[in-house]
C-alpha positions as CSV (number, residue, x, y, z in Angstrom):
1,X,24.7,-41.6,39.5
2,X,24.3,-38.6,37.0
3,X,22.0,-37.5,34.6
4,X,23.1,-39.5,31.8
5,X,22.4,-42.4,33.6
6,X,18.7,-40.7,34.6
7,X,18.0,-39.9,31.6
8,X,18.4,-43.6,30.2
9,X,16.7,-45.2,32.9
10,X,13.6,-43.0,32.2
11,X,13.8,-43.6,28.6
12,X,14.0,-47.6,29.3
13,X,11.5,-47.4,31.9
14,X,8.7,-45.9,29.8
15,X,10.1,-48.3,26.8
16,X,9.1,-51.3,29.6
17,X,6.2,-50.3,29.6
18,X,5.5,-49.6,25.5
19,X,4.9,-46.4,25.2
20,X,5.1,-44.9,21.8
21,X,8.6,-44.0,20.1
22,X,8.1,-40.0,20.3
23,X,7.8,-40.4,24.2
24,X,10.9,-42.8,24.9
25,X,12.7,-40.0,22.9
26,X,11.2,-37.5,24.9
27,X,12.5,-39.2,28.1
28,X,15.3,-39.4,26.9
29,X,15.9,-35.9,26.3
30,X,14.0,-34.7,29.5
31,X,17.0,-33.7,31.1
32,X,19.2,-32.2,28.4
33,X,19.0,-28.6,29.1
34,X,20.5,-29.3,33.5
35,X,23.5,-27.5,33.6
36,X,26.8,-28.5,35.9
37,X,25.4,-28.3,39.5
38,X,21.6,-28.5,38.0
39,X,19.4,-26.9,40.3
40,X,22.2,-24.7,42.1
41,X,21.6,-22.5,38.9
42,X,17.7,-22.0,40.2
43,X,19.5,-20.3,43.1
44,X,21.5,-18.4,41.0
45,X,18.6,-17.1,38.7
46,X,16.2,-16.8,40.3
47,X,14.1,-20.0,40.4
48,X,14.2,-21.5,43.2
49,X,10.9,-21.9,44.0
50,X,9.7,-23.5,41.0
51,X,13.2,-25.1,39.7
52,X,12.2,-24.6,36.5
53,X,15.6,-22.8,35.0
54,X,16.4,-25.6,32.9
55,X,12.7,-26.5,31.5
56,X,13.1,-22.5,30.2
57,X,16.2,-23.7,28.4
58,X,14.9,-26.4,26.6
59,X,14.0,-25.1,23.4
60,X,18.1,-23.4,23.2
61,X,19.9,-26.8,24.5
62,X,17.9,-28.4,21.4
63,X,19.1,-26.0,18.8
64,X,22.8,-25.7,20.4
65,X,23.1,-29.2,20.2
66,X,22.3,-30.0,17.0
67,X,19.2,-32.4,18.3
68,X,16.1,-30.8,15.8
69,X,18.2,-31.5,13.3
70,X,18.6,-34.7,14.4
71,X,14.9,-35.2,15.2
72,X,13.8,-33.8,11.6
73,X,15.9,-35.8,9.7
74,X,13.8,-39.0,11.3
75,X,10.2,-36.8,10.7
76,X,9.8,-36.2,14.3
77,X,8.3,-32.9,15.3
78,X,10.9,-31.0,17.8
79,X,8.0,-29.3,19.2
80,X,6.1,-32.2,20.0
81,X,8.8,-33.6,22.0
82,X,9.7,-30.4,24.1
83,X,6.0,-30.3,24.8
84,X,5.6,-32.5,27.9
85,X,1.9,-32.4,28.2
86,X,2.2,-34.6,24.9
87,X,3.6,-37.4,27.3
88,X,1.5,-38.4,30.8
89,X,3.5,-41.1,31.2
90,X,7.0,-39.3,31.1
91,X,5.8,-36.4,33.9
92,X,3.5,-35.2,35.8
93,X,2.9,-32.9,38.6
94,X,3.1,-34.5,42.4
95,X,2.5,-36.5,44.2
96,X,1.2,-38.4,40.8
97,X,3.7,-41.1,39.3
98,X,5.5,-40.8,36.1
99,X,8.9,-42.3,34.8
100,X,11.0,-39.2,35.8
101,X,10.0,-39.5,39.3
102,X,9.7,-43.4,39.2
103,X,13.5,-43.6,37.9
104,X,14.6,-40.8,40.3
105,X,13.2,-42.1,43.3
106,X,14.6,-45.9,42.2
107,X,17.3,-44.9,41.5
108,X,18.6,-42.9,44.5
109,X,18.1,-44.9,47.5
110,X,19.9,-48.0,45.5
111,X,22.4,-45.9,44.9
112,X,23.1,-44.1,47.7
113,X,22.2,-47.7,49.9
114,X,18.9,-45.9,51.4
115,X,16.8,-48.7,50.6
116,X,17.3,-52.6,49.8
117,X,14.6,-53.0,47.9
118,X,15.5,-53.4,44.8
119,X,14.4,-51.3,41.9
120,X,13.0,-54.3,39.5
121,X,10.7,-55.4,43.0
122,X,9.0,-52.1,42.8
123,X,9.1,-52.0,38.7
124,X,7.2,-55.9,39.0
125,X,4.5,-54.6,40.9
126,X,3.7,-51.4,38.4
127,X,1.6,-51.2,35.9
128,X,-0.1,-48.8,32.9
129,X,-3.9,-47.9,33.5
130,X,-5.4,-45.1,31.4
131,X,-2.0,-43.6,30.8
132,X,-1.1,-43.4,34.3
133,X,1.6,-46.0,36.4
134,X,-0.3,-47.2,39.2
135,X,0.9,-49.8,41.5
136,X,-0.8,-53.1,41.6
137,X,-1.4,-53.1,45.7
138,X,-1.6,-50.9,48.4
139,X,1.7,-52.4,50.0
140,X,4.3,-51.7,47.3
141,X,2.1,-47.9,47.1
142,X,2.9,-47.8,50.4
143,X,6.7,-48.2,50.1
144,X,7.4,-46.5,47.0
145,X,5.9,-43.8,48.9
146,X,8.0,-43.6,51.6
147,X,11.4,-44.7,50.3
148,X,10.2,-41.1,48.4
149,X,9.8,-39.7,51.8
150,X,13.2,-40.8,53.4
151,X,15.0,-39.5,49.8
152,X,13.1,-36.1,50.7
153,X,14.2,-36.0,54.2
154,X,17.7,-37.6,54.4
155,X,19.1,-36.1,50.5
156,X,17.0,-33.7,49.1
157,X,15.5,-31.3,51.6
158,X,18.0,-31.3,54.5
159,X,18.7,-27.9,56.3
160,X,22.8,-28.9,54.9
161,X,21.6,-29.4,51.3
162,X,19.3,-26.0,51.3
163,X,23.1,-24.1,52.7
164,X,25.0,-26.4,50.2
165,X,22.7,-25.0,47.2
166,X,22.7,-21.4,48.4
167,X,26.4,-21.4,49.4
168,X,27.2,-22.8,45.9
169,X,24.9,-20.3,44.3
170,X,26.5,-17.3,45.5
171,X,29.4,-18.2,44.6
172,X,28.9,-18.8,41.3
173,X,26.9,-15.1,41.0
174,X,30.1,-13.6,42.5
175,X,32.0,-15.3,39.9
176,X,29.6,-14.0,37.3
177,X,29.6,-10.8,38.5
178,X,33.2,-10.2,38.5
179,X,33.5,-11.7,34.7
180,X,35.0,-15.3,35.5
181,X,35.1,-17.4,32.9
């Protein structure tokens, strides 16, 4: 799985569920500014608490790749785009739902075999109400929730992934330090 593949599935997902044209772009692009080893680099500079290195990047990844002028050739606002608070149903602070952490959480366990639900079983029982996704029962709440909860216990907050991270992260400062390019 990678971020290419993240990055489409969130765009698709908030296109299932017709949001407006600005905000599939935005989800899109939501992801552009991860580096190689994404949130190792938090480690590395200093934002590992918030894992925000990348959101802080944003606005340079856009002009470095050439994607405002992309966007203002079609008359869409670069700014409005970058500005997530423009776009409830793309992301939003935990442990509410949006289509980053929809797609991630999906995503993943198929992936990785954590989970044999399939993704479209949890996508059938979602819906849209007042820009937020809520599931349609308590059941399929229930397990989205803690298919989230094995994902954050077996992959993402393991005392091996927290040494991988800072391991990698040093590494790479020493190698910055000492001018390796």
């Amino acid at each position: 799985m990678s971020r290419f593949d993240h990055s489409l599935g969130v765009m698709l997902l908030l296109r299932k569920f017709k949001t407006p044209l600005n905000e599939q772009i935005a989800g899109l692009l939501h992801d552009i500014s991860h580096t190689a080893f994404s949130h190792v680099v938090d480690f590395v500079f200093g934002s590992e608490k918030t894992h925000d290195y990348q959101d802080k990047k944003m606005l340079q990844a856009f002009e470095l790749q050439g994607i405002n002028r992309i966007l203002k050739k079609y008359q869409i606002n670069p700014a409005e785009i970058l500005n997530e608070k423009n776009f409830p149903l793309l992301e939003r602070k935990l442990p509410d739902l949006c289509a980053d952490r929809i797609d991630y959480t999906l995503r993943e366990p198929w992936f990785n075999r954590l989970s044999k639900i399939k993704p479209k079983e949890f996508l059938n029982h979602l819906k849209v109400d007042k820009k937020h996704f809520v599931f349609v029962d308590k059941n399929w709440a229930k397990k989205f929730g803690l298919v989230y909860l094995k994902l954050d216990q077996v992959t993402w907050c393991t005392p091996l992934q927290a040494s991988l991270y800072q391991i990698l992260a040093e590494a790479i400062k020493i190698g910055l330090k000492k001018n390796y390019h």
